[in-house]
N, C-alpha and C positions, 0 to 999 in steps of 0.2 A: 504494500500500500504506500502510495505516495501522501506522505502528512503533509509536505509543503504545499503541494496543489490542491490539498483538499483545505488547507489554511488560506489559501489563495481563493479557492473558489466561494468561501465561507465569509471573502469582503464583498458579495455581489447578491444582494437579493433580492425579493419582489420589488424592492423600494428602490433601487440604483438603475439609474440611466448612466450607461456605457458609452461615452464619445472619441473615435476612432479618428485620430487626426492624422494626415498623411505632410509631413512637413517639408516646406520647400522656401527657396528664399526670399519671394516678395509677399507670396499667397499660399498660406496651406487652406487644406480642403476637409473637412469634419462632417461624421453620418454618428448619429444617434441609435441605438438598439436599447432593446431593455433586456432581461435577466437569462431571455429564453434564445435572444440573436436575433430577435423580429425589431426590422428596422421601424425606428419611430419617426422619422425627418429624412429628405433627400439631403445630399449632401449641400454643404455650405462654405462660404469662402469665411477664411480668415486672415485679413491683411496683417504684416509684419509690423503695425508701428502701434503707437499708443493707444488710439482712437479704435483700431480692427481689434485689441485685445479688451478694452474694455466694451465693445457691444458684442465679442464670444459670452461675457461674463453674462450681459443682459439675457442674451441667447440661451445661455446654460439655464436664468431663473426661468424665464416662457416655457422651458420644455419642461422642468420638473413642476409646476402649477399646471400645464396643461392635463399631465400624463399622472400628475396625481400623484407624485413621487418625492422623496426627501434626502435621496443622496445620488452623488454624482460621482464617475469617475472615471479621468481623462486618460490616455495613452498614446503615445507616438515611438516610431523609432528614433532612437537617439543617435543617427548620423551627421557625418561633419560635425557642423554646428550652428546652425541656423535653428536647431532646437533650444537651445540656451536661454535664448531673450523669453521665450514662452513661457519656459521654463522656472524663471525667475518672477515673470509676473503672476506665476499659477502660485507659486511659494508666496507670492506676498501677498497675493488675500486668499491665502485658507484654503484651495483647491486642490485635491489630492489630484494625482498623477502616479502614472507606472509607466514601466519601459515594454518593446514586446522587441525582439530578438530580428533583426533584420533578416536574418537567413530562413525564418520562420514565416515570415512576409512573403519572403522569394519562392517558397515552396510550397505554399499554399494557394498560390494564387489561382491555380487551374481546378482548384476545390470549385470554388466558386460558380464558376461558367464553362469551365471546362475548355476554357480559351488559356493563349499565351499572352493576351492582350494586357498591356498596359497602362495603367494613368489614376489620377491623384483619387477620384471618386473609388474608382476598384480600392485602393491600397490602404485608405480609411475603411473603408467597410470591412478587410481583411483584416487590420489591426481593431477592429472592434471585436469581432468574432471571436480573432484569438485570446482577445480580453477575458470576454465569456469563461471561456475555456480553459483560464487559470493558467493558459498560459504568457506569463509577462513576469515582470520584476519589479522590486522597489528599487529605483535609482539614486545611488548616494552622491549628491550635485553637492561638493565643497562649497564652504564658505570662510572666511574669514584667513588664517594664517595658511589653514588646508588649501586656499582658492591661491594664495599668492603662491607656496609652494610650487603648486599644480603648474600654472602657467610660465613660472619660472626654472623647471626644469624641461619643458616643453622645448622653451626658446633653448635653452642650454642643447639640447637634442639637437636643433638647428644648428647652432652654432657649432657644434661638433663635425657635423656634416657638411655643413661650409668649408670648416677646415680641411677636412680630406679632401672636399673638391679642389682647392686649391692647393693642397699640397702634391695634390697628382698633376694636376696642371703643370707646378714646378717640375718635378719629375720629367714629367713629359716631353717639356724643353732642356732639360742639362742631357739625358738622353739622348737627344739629338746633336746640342752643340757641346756638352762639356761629358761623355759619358763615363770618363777617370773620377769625376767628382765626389762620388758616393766613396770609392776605397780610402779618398786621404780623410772624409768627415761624413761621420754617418747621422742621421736625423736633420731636424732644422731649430739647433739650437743657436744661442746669442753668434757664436763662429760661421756657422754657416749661412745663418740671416745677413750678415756684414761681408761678408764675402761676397755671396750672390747678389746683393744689393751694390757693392761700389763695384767688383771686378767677376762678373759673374761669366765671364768667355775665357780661354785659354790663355788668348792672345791678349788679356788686361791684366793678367799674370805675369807675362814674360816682360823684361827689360828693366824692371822694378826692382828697386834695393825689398831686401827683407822688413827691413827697419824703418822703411817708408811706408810699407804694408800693415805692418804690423800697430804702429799710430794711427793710418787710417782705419783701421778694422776697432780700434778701441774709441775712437771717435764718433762710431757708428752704433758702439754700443757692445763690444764681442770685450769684456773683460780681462777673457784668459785667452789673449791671442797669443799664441808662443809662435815662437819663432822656428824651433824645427816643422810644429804642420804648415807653418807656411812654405818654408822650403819643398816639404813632401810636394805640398802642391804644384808646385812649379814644375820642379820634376815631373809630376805628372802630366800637365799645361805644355812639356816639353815635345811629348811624347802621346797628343794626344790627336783622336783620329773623327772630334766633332767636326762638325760642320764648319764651313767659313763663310757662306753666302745668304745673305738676310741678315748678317748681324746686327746691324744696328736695331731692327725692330726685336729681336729676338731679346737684347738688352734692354729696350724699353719695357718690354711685357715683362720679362723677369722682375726688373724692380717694382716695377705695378705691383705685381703678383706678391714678392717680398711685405710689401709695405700693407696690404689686403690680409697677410696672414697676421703680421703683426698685431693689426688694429681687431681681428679676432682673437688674438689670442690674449689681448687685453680686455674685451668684454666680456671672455670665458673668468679671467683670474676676479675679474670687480663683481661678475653675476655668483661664482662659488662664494665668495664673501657675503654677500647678500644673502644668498639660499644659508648660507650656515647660522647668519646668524638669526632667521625666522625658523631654520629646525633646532633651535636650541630653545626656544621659546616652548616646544613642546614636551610634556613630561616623559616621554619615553625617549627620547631622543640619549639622553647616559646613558642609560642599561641597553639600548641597541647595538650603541658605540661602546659598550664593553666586552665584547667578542672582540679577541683577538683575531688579528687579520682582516677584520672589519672597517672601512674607512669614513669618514665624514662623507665625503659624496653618494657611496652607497646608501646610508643612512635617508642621507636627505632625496635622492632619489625614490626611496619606497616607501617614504611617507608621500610623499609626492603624487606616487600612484596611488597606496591604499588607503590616504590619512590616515588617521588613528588607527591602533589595532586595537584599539581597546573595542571600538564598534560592531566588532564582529563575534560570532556566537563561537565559531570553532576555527583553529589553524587549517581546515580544508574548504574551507569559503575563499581564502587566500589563495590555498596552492588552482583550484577552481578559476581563482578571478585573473590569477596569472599561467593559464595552460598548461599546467602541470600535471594533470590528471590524464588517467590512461582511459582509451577505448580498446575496446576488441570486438573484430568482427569473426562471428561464432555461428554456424547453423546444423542441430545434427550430431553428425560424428566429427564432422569438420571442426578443430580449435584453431581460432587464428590467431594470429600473432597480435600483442597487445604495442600501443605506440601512443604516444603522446595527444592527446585531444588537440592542441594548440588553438583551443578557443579561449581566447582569451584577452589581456593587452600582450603584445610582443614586445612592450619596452619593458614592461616590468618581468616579463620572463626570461629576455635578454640580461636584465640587471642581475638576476639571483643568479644565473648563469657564468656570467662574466664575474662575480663574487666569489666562486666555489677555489678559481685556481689561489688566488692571494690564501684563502684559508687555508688550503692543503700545504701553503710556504710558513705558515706563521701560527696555524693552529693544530700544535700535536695531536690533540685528543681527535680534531675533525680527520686526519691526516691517517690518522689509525684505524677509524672509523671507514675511509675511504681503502684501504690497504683491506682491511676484513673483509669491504664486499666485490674486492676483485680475486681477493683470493680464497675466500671459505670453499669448504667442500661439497655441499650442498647448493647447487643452484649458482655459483660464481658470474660476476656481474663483468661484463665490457666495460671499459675504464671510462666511457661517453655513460653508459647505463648509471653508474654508481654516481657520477655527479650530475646527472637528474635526480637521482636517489635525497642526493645532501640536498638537494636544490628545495624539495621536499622540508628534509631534518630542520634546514634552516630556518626554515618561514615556519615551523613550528616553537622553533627556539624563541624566534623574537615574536611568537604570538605571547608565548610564555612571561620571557621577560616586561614584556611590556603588561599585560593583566596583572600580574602579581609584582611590579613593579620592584624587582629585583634586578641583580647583576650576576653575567654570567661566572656560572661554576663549573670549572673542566672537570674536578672532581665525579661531580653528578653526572656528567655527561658519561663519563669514562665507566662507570656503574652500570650503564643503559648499556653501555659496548660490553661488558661483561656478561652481563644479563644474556645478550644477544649469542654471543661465544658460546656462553653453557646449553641453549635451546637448541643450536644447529650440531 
């Protein structure tokens, strides 16, 4: 028996008008049903601005006076985000709302008419149905430190991804004209920014004292410019087999590009400052950040996604709401193989993800823990397998610490690995 859906189904009764909003960005489109999916009203427009949400509201009183009814309850999918401002105005006078699952929308559709056909009146009337039908969500819409979080590690995402676009970019062009570059300095730190910026061709290498190089690279900002990599480089600038034709634009776009990464990489160091210090504002934010191997941006990233964990009933809401959960498809005598749902967010299944190797460097117990289920005898895990496993462990730790507002104990942990040892 499904208790959720039958809790779900249990907010919809004789008394509740059902309105199926299909949201778009200037006009969404809203059909009324009552308890049983009999539609009460053809569909209706609702303009995006001040004036279209408050005559939905009038709208919403006409229907429950007409039909005799005392509660209402709205639904859309939550894509992009042009649902948001709706969203916001439903929150501030009092009108409940739920989510219903876009993929559920898309699969449903030929219920109806038994057509492929699409558009805004079909899609409302779809998301009302599935209302009915218990099937939807309560959507947890951040506010306050949660909302700046939220939008604040978003842009951080961006701007991460800015920078790989332009750091490939860079790439793209020393490969061409300088392709020795990478052996004398690897990455693009303070040295290699000041390089590529004042002498970023072979031939702005050569004829040059060291010592004239090496002042101008510290003028530019490159601290520890030593003088033997500069020589390397030359040597290499000696002996190197880039290109020589187009250079002068090749050297404008480089420093473009230099100066583009820069200015990113300065909005990432003042945006982590910021993000840290509104995740410190939050009470679980110490005991998160006491797992070793754990770092501040991780932190502030999965609150970011999940807000509070204190909000949640159990640590598999979490591993759920970040794709962690397994499917299998089964029929018969057939057992299939089980794999990863990945319904989910992918940033925050990315982040626990991307969090697992730092711990298996810096957190013994986790690292033991990760070594038990690649090598026990019983059932032994692929070294991908077992860090989906911890990816799991984790999100249960910091459910923990954060409820019982504690700090982590390897000790205890190392108990659970024993425990584990003596069963298998």
């Amino acid at each position: 028996m499904n208790d959720k859906r039958n809790e779900r189904l249990n907010q919809i009764t004789e008394q509740t008008i059902v309105i199926g909003i299909d949201i778009a960005k200037h006009k969404h489109y809203a059909i009324a049903v009552d308890d049983r999916g009999r539609e009460l009203s053809k569909a209706f427009p609702i303009d995006q601005n001040r004036k279209g949400f408050e005559k939905f509201t009038f709208q919403i009183q006409e229907l429950l006076d007409k039909h005799g009814k005392d509660h209402v309850l709205i639904g859309f999918e939550p894509t992009g985000h042009y649902w948001m401002n709706l969203a916001a105005y439903l929150i501030g006078a009092d009108i409940p709302f739920v989510a219903v699952n876009p993929m559920h929308v898309n699969r449903s559709k030929e219920f109806d008419d038994n057509s492929q056909t699409k558009n805004d009146q079909k899609d409302a009337r779809i998301i009302a149905k599935l209302i009915v039908g218990g099937y939807f969500s309560y959507p947890k819409v951040p506010g306050g430190i949660e909302a700046e979080l939220r939008n604040g590690s978003a842009f951080r995402w961006k701007l991460r991804e800015e920078q790989t676009r332009i750091k490939n970019q860079i790439t793209g062009w020393m490969d061409q004209y300088f392709p020795e570059f990478t052996s004398g300095i690897k990455g693009l730190g303070q040295l290699s920014c000041a390089v590529l910026k004042q002498t970023p061709l072979p031939e702005d290498l050569l004829g040059r004292s060291v010592e004239d190089l090496a002042k101008l690279y510290k003028e530019e900002g490159a601290k520890l410019a030593s003088k033997p990599k500069i020589r390397e480089l030359q040597e290499l600038a000696q002996r190197s087999i880039g290109l020589t034709e187009g250079s002068q634009m090749a050297r404008i776009e480089i420093g473009t590009l230099i100066d583009q990464y820069r200015l990113v990489e300065r909005r990432l160091t003042a945006l982590d400052q910021e993000l840290e210090k509104l995740a410190k504002q939050l009470p679980e934010f110490e005991f998160l950040l006491s797992v070793p191997g754990i770092g501040v941006n991780t932190v502030t990233d999965l609150l970011a996604e999940t807000g509070s964990l204190k909000q949640y009933n159990s640590p598999r809401q979490i591993i759920n709401l970040a794709g962690l959960s397994l499917r299998e498809n089964s029929s018969g005598k057939h057992k299939g193989q089980k794999k990863l749902s990945k319904r989910g967010r992918r940033r925050l299944r990315s982040l626990l993800y991307k969090a697992i190797m730092p711990l298996l460097r810096n957190n013994d117990v986790f690292h033991e823990l990760y070594t038990y289920y690649i090598t026990r005898t019983n059932n032994p895990l692929k070294k991908k397998e077992a860090m989906v496993v911890l990816c799991g462990k984790l999100v249960k730790i910091f459910f923990g610490l954060s409820v019982h507002e504690s700090y982590f104990n390897e000790d205890k942990m190392r108990q659970d690995l024993h425990c584990l040892e003596k069963a298998s």
